[in-house]
C-alpha positions as CSV (number, residue, x, y, z in Angstrom):
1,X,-3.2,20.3,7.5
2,X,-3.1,16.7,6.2
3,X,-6.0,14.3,6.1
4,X,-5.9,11.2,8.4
5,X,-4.7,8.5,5.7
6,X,-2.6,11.2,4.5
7,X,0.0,11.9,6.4
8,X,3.9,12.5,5.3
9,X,6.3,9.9,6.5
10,X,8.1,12.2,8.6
11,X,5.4,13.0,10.8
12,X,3.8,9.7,11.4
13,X,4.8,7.2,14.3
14,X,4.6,4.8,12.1
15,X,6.5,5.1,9.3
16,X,8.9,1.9,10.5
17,X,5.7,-0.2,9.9
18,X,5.1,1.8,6.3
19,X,8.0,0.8,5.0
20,X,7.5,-2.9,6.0
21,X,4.4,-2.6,4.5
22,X,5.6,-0.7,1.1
23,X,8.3,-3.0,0.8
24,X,5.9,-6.4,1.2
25,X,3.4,-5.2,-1.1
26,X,5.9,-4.5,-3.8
27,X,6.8,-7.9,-3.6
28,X,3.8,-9.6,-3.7
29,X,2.9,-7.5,-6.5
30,X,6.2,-8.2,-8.6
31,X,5.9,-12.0,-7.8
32,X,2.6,-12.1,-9.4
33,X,3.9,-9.9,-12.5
34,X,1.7,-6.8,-11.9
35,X,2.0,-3.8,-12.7
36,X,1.2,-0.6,-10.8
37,X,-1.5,0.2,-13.2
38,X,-2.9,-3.5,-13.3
39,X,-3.3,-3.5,-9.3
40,X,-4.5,-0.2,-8.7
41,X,-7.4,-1.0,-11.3
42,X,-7.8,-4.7,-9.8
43,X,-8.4,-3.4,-6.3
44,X,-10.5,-0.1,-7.9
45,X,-8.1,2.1,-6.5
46,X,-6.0,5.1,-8.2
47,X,-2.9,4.0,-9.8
48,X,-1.4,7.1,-7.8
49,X,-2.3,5.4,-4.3
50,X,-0.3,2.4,-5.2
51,X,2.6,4.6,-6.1
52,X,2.4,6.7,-3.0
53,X,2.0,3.8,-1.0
54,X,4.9,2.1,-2.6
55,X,7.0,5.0,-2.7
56,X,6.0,5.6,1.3
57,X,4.3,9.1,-0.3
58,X,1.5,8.0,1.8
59,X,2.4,6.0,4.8
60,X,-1.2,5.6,7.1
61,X,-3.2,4.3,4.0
62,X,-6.6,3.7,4.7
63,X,-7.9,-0.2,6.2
64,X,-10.1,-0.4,3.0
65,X,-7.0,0.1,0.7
66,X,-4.5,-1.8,2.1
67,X,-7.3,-5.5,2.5
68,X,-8.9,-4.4,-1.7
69,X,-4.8,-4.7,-2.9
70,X,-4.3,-8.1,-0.3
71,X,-7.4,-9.3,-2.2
72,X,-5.8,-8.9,-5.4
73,X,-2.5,-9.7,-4.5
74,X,-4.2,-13.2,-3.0
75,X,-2.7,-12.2,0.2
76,X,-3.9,-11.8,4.0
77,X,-3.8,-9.0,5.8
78,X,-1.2,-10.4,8.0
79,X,0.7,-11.4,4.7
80,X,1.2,-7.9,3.4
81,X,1.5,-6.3,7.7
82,X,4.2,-8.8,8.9
């Protein structure tokens, strides 16, 4: 059974707003000329979140995840959600 946070992209209802989001952070972060690495360890996160995230691996990421890489990306929340 998958953890809240953790669910596959095929069973979430939200996976049209995942993709938005995967799509908007990978931009943000490629503007700014950041690597993977160099985010995840900005935000103090695991370099595999960002790829899961990215890669829509994970596609509910927690609250707390998605505002520490808008910090470091120097983006709002609505930035990196619209």
């Amino acid at each position: 059974m998958a953890r809240p946070g953790r669910r596959k992209r095929a069973e979430s209802r939200y996976a049209e707003q995942a993709e938005r989001l995967a799509a908007r952070l990978r931009a943000l972060r490629e503007q700014r000329g950041m690597t993977q690495e160099q985010l995840a360890a900005q935000a103090e996160i695991s370099v595999a979140t960002v790829r899961n995230i990215e890669r829509l691996v994970v596609v509910e990421p927690s609250l707390f995840t998605v505002l520490a890489m808008a910090r470091v990306l120097g983006a709002s929340i609505e930035d990196v959600t619209t």
